[in-house]
C-alpha positions in Angstrom: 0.0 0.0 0.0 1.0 3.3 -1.1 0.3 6.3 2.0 -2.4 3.8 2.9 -4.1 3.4 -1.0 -4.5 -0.2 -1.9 -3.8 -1.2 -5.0 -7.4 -1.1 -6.5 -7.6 3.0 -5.3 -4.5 3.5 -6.8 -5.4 2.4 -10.5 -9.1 3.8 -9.6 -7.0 7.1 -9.4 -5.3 6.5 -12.3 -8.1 5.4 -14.4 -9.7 8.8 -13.3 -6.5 11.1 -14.4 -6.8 9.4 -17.8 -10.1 10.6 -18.2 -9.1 13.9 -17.2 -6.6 14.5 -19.4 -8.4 13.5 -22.4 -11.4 15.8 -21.4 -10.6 18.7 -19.5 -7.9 20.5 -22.0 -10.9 21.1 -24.4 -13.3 22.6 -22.0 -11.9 26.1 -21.8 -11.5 26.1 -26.0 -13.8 28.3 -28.5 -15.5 26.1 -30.7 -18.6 23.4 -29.5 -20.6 21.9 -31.8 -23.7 23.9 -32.6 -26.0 21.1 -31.2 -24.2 22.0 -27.6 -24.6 25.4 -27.8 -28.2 25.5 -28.8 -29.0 23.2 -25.8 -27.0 25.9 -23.6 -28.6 28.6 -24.9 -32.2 27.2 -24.4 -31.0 26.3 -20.6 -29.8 29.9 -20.3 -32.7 31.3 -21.7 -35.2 28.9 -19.0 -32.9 30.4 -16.4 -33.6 33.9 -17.3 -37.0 33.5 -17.2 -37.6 33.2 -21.1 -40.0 30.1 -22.3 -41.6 27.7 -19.9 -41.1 24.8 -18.4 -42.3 22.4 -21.4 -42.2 25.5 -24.0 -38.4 26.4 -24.3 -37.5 29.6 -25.3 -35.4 29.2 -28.8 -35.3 32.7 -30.5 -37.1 35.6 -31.4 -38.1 34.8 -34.8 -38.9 30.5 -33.4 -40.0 31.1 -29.9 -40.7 27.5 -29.0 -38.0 24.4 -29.3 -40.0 21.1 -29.5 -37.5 19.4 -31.0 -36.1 17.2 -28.2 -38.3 16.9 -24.6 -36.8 19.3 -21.7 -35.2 17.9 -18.9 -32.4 18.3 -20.1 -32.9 22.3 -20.1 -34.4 22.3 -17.0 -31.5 20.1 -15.0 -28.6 22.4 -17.0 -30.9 25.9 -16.1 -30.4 25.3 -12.7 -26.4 25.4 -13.1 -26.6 28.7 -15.3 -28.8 30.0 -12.1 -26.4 29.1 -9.4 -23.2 30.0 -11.1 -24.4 32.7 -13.2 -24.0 33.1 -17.0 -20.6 31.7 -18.4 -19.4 30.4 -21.6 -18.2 27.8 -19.7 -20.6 26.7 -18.1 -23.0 24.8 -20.1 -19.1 22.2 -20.8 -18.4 22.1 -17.1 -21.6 20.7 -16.7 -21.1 18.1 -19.2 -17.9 17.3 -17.5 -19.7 17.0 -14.5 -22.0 14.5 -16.4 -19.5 12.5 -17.6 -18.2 12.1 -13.8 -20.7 11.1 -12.3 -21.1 8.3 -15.2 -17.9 6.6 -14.4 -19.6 7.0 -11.0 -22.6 4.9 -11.7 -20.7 2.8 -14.1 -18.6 1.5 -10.9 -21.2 1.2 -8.6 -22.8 -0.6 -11.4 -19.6 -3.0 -11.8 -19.6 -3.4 -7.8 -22.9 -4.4 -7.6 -23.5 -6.7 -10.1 -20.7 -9.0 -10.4 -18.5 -11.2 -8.2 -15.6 -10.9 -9.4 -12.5 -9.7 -7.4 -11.4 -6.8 -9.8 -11.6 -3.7 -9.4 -14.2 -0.7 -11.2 -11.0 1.2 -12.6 -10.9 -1.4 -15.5 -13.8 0.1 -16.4 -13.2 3.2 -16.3 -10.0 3.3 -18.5 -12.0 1.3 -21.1 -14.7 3.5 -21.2 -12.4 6.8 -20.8 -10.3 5.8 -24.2 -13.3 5.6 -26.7 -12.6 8.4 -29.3 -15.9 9.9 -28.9 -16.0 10.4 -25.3 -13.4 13.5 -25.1 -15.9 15.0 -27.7 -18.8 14.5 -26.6 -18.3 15.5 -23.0 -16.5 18.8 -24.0 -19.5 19.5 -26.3 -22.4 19.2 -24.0 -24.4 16.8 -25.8 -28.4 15.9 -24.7 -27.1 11.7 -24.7 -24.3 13.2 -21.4 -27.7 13.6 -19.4 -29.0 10.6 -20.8 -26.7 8.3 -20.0 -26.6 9.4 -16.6 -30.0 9.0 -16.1 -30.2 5.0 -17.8 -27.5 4.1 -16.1 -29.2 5.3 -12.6 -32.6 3.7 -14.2 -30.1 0.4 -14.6 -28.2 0.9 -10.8 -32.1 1.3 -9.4 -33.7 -2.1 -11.1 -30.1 -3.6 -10.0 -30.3 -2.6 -6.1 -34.5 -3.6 -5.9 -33.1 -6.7 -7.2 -31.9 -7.6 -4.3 -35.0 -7.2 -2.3 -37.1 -10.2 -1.4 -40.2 -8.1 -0.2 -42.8 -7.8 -2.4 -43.9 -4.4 -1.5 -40.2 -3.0 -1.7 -39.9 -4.7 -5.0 -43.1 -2.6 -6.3 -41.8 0.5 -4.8 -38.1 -0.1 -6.1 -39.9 -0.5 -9.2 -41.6 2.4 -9.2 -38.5 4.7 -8.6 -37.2 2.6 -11.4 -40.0 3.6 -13.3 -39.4 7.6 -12.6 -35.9 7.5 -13.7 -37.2 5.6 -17.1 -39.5 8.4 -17.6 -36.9 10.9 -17.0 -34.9 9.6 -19.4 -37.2 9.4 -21.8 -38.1 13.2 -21.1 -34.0 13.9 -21.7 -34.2 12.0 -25.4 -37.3 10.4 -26.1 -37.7 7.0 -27.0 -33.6 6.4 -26.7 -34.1 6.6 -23.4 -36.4 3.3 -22.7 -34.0 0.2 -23.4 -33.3 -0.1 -19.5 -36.9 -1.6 -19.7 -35.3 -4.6 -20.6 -32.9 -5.1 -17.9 -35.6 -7.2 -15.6 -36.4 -9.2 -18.5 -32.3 -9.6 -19.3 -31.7 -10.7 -15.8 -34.3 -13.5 -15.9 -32.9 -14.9 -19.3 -29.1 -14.6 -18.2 -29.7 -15.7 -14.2 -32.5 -18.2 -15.4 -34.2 -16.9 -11.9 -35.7 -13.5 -10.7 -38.7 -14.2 -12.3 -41.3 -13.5 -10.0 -38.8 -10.1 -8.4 -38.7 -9.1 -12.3 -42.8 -9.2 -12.8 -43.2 -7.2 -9.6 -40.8 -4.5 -10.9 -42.8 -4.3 -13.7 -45.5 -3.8 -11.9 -44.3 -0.9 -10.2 -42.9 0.5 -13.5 -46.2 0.3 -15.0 -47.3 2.0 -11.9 -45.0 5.3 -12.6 -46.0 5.1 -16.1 -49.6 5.2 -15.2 -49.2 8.2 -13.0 -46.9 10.3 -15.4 -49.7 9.5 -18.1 -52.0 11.0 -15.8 -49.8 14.3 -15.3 -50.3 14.4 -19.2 -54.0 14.0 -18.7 -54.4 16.8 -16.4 -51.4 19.3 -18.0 -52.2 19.8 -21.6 -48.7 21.8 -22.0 -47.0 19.0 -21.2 -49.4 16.6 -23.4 -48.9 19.2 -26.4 -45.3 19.7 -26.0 -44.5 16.1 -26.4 -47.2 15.6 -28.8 -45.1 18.1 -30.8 -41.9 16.5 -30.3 -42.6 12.7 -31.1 -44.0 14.8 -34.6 -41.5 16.3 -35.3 -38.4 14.1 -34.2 -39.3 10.6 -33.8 -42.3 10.1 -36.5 -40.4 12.0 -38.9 -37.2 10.2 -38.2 -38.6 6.6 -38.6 -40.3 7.7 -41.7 -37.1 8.5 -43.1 -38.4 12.5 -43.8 -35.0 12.8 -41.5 -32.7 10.4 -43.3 -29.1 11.1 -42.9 -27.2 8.1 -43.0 -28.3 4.4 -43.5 -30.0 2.1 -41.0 -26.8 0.4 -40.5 -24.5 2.7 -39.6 -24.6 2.3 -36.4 -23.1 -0.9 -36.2 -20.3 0.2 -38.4 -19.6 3.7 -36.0 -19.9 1.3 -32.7 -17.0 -1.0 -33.8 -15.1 2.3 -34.8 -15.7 3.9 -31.4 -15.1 0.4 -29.5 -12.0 -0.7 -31.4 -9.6 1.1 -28.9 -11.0 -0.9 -25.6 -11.3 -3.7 -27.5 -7.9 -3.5 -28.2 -6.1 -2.8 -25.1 -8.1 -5.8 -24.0 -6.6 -8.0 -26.2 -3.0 -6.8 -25.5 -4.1 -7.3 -21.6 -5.0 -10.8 -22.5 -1.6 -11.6 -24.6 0.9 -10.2 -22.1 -1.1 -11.9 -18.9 -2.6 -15.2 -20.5 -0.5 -17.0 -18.8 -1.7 -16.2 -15.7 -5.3 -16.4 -16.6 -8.0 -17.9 -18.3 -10.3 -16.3 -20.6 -13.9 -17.1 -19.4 -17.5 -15.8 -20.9 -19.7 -15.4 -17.5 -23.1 -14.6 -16.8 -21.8 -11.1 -16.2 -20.4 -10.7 -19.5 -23.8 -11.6 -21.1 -25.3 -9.5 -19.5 -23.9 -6.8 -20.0 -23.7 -7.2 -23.6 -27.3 -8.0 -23.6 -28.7 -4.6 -22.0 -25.9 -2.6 -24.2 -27.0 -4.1 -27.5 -30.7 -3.2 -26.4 -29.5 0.4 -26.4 -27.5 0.1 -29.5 -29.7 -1.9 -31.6 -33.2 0.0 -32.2 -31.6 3.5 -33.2 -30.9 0.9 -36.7 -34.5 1.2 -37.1 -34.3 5.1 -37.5 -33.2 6.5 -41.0 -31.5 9.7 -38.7 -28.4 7.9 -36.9 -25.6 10.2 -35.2 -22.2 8.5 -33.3 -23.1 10.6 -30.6 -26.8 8.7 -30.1 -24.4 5.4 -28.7 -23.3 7.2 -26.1 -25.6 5.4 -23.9 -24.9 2.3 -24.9 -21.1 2.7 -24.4 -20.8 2.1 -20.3 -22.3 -1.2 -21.0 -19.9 -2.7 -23.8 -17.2 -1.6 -21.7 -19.0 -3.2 -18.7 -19.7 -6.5 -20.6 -15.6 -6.3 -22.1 -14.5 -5.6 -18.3 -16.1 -8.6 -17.2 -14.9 -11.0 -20.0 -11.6 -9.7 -19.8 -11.5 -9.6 -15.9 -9.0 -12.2 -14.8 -6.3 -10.3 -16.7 -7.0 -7.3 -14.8 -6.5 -9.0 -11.8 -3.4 -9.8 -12.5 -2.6 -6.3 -13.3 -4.1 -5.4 -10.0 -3.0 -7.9 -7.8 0.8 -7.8 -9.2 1.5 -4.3 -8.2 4.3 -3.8 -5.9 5.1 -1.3 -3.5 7.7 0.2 -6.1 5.2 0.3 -9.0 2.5 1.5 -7.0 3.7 4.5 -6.0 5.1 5.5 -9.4 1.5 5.0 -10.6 0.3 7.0 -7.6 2.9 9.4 -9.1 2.2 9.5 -12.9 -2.0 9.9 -12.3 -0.6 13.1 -10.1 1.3 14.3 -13.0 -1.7 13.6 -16.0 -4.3 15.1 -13.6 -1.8 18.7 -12.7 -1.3 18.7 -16.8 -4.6 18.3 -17.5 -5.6 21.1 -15.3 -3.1 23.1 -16.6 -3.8 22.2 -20.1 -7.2 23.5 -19.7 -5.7 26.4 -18.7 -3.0 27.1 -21.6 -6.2 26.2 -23.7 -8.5 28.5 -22.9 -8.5 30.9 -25.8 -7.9 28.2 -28.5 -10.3 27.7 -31.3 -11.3 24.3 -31.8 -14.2 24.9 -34.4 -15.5 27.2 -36.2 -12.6 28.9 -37.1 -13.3 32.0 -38.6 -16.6 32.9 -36.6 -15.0 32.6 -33.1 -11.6 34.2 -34.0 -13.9 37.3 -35.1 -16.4 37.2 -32.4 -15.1 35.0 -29.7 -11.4 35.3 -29.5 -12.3 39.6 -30.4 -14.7 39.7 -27.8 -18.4 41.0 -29.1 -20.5 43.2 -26.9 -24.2 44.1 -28.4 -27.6 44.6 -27.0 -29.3 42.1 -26.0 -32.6 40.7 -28.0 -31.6 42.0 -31.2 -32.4 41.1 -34.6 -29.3 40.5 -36.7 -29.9 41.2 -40.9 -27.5 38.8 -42.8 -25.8 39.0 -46.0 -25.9 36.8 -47.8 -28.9 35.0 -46.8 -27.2 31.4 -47.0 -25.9 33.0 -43.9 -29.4 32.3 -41.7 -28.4 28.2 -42.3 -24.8 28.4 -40.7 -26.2 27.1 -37.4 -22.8 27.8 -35.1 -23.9 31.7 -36.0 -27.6 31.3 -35.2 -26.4 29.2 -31.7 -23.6 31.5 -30.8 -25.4 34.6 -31.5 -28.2 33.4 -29.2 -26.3 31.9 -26.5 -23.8 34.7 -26.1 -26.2 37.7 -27.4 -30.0 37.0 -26.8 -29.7 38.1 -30.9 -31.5 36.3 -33.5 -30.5 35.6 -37.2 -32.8 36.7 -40.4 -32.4 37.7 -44.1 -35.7 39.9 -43.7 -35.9 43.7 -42.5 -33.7 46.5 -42.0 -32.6 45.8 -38.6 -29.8 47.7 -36.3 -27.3 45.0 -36.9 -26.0 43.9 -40.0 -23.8 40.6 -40.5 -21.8 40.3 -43.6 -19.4 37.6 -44.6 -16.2 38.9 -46.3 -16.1 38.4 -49.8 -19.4 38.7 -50.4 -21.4 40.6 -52.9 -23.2 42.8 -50.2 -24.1 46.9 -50.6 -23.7 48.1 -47.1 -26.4 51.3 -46.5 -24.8 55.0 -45.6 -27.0 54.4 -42.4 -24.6 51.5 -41.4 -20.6 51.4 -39.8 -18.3 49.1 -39.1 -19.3 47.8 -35.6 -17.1 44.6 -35.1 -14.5 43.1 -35.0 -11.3 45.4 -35.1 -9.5 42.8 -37.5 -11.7 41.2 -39.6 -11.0 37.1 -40.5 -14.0 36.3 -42.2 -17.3 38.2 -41.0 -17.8 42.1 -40.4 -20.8 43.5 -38.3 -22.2 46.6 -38.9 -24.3 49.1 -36.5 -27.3 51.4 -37.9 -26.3 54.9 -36.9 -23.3 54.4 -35.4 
């Protein structure tokens, strides 16, 4: 033991520092997706007191955003209320997301198997998928998610283990609320943890009778947040509109973007690192083990297929919609590739140990300092942040924005970043007080207008009526 850490903490703290560093250099950086700043900007907006509850404020010109359900603007409102309005805020929450994944993800792996091996397998495995240090620096709707099916997952796990029938019915029904919930952070996406009683009966060949009572109580929570519809017509409306206009439209293929089985092809992609350093585990610590497929393995696999496989059905497929999915293949290849890991674990000497104590000091000082160093980098969006990001833009707030050309009103990282940072919304109509202009362009600028920003130009120019 190393100042009193076994060996387990030790890689857990390791495991954790790798995470870091691949995550927290990029949060500090100009340039998240336009999907991550739209869902920042609606949570700011909620937080100011524009939109309701299940009518989200989008813009001026498109008042109402029914195009995913809201919890997830409501959760990331209350940050922007309690720490104020930061650029950075709407990423540090999606860090904080992603934390308390690997959280549930362990307490997940502790609970569920037997096996003498500690969570921080886990966590490495998931923490070196390529996507992860995206999407958790571009505060993606499926970061909420994820936290909310694995908790859906961890709560039918722990009632499990109840032999009352009347806990097993209430276990249920909390098991039930955090299904709904996830379902109200990304719609039907959200629902594959519905099949984890069923998944446990199959794999454990018992639980039957525990299983049908947590279905009961499931059905139960359904029942009552169908009645919540019943009596709130907003509510009823605003996912009325949704499943129109997302889900419908997407399985109908007016939403096609990519083929039905792309999917499969991007999960192998995004899997092909853990899968790897699995496999060199295995080669360089055969010897001392023996590969074995467990009941834990299959399950596992079985839960994180049921996430993965129905988003095939829909013509509108994204990498980012696996994320949920992801904690469970690394969860299945943990426990397949477990006695390996033990080996790791349990071959640690005093020596070893406290250089690893050492090194996960080191990654976790230069990722915080890499965050740092970073913060004025552009990531995306090159020429739009290094003229109104990196140059600093300060306008009136709930302004109308005239653009030239008009092609400009479908560059959506404009339309988001205008929005989050301004209040201001985008149109090619009117004679409004601001005036956008892409260099290069074949745009008359009025007498009434002047140069407004940015002091050196890159690639856009804003002008000011009367100024």
């Amino acid at each position: 033991m190393v100042l009193g850490l076994s060996n387990k903490k030790v890689l857990s703290l390791f495991s954790f520092s790798i995470f870091c560093i691949l995550i927290l250099p990029r949060l500090m950086s100009y340039g998240v997706f336009f999907d991550g700043v739209i869902y920042g900007m609606i949570s700011k907006n909620l937080a100011e007191g524009l939109g309701t509850a299940w009518s989200p404020y989008f813009n001026q010109l498109n008042p109402t955003f029914f195009e995913h359900p809201p919890l997830v603007f409501w959760v990331q409102s209350i940050f922007f209320k309690v720490f104020g309005d930061s650029r950075f805020i709407d990423v540090f929450y999606s860090f904080f997301t992603g934390l308390v994944t690997l959280f549930l993800m362990k307490s997940i792996w502790k609970r569920t198997t037997t096996l003498n091996v500690g969570s921080w397998f886990v966590v490495i495995l998931f923490s070196v998928i390529p996507m992860i240090s995206w999407i958790y620096a571009n505060n993606m709707l499926e970061n909420t998610l994820t936290v909310l099916t694995l908790l859906t997952v961890l709560s039918i796990i722990f009632t499990l283990k109840v032999s009352n029938s009347f806990f097993l019915i209430l276990g249920g029904v909390f098991s039930g609320i955090f299904l709904i919930a996830s379902f109200l952070a990304k719609g039907p996406t959200g629902l594959f943890p519905l099949a984890t009683p069923f998944l446990f009966v199959v794999v454990y060949r018992s639980n039957l009778k525990k299983s049908f009572l947590i279905y009961i109580g499931i059905l139960i929570a359904l029942l009552i947040f169908l009645l919540y519809l019943w009596y709130t017509p907003e509510a009823a409306k605003s996912l009325k509109q949704y499943l129109g206009q997302q889900v419908f439209a997407s399985l109908s293929g007016k939403r096609k973007n990519s083929s039905h089985f792309y999917v499969f092809g991007k999960l192998l992609a995004e899997l092909g690192i853990p899968i790897i350093f699995s496999l060199f585990l295995y080669l360089t610590k055969r010897k001392k083990g023996k590969l074995t497929i467990t009941k834990e393995f299959w399950l596992f696999f079985l839960i994180a297929l049921s996430a993965s496989a129905p988003i095939a059905l829909s013509s509108k497929q994204m990498m980012w919609y696996l994320l949920p999915s992801l904690p469970f293949y690394c969860l299945a290849l943990a426990a397949l590739f477990r006695p390996f890991a033990f080996v790791v674990e349990t071959s640690l000497t005093y020596r070893k140990s406290a250089y690893l104590l050492g090194t996960s000091i080191v990654i976790f000082l230069i990722a915080i300092l890499s965050m740092f160093l970073d913060r004025n980098t552009v990531r995306k969006d090159f020429h739009y942040n290094q003229d109104f990001s990196v140059q600093q833009l300060e306008m009136e707030k709930d302004e109308l924005v005239t653009v030239c050309p008009k092609t400009l009103v479908t560059h959506f990282a404009i339309q988001a970043s205008f929005m989050r940072f301004h209040r201001a919304s985008i149109t090619t109509e009117g004679n409004h007080k601001y005036l956008l202009v892409k260099s290069g362009s074949r745009c008359t600028i009025p007498a009434s207008y002047k140069k407004f920003h940015p002091p050196k130009s890159v690639n856009f120019t804003l002008y000011k009526k009367g100024s």
